[in-house]
C-alpha positions in Angstrom: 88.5 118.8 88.7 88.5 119.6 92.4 90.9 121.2 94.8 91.5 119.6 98.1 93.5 120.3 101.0 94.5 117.5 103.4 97.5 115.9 105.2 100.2 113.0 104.1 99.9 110.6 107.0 101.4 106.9 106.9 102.0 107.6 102.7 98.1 108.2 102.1 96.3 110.8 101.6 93.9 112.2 104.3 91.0 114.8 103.0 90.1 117.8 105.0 88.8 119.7 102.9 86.1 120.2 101.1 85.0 116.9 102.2 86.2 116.9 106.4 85.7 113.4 107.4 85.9 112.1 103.7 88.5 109.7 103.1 91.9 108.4 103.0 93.0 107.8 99.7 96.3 106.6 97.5 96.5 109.3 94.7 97.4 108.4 90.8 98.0 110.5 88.0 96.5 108.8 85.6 92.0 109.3 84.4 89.9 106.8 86.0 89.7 103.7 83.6 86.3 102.6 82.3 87.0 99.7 84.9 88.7 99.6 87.8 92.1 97.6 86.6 93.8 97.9 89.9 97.7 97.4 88.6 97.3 100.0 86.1 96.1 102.6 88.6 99.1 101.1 91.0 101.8 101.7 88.6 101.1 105.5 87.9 100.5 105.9 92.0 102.0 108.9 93.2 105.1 108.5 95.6 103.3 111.0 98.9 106.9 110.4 101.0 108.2 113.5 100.6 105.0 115.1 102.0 105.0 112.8 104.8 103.1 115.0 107.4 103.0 117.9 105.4 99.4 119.7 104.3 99.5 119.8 100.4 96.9 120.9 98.4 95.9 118.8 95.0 93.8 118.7 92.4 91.7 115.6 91.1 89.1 113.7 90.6 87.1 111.8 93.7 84.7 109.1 92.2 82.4 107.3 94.4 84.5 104.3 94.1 86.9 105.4 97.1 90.4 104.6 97.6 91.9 106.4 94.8 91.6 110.0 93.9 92.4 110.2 90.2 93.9 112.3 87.8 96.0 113.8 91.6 98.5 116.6 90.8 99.8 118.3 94.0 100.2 122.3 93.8 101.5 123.3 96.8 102.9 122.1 100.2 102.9 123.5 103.7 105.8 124.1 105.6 106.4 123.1 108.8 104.6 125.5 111.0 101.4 126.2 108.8 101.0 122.3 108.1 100.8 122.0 111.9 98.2 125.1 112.1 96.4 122.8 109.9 96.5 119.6 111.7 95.4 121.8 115.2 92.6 123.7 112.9 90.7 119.9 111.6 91.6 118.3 114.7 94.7 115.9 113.1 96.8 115.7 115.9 
């Protein structure tokens, strides 16, 4: 599973690290299926709008198949200031 570090924006999830430029992606708690079965991944979708605009940091899985990053469990948010410092840093704003 891999860390990544990115911003809440519009109730996705935008990835700045350690892909910059990567993706924008819904997140899901649950293991990627065998096959894609869209409303199964859709009902265990993780609610992102309480980080709205916030940097969080998750762990997950990112499978070619982009959209969804799988397995998502957020393990820490940014305040204020330093999710701004991140925004200015990856050029966000």
């Amino acid at each position: 599973m891999e860390k990544f570090l990115g911003i809440v924006e519009n109730g996705r999830f935008s990835i700045l690290m350690p892909r910059p430029q990567c993706c924008t992606v819904k997140m899901t708690r649950i293991a990627r299926p065998a096959s894609i079965a869209e409303e199964l991944v859709a009902s265990h979708e993780i609610n992102l709008a309480e980080y709205e605009g916030k940097a969080i940091m998750v762990t997950g899985v990112l499978p070619e198949h982009r959209g969804w990053l799988y397995e998502a469990n957020v393990i820490d948010q940014a305040g204020p200031l330093l999710s701004e410092v991140v925004k200015e840093t990856f050029g966000r704003r």
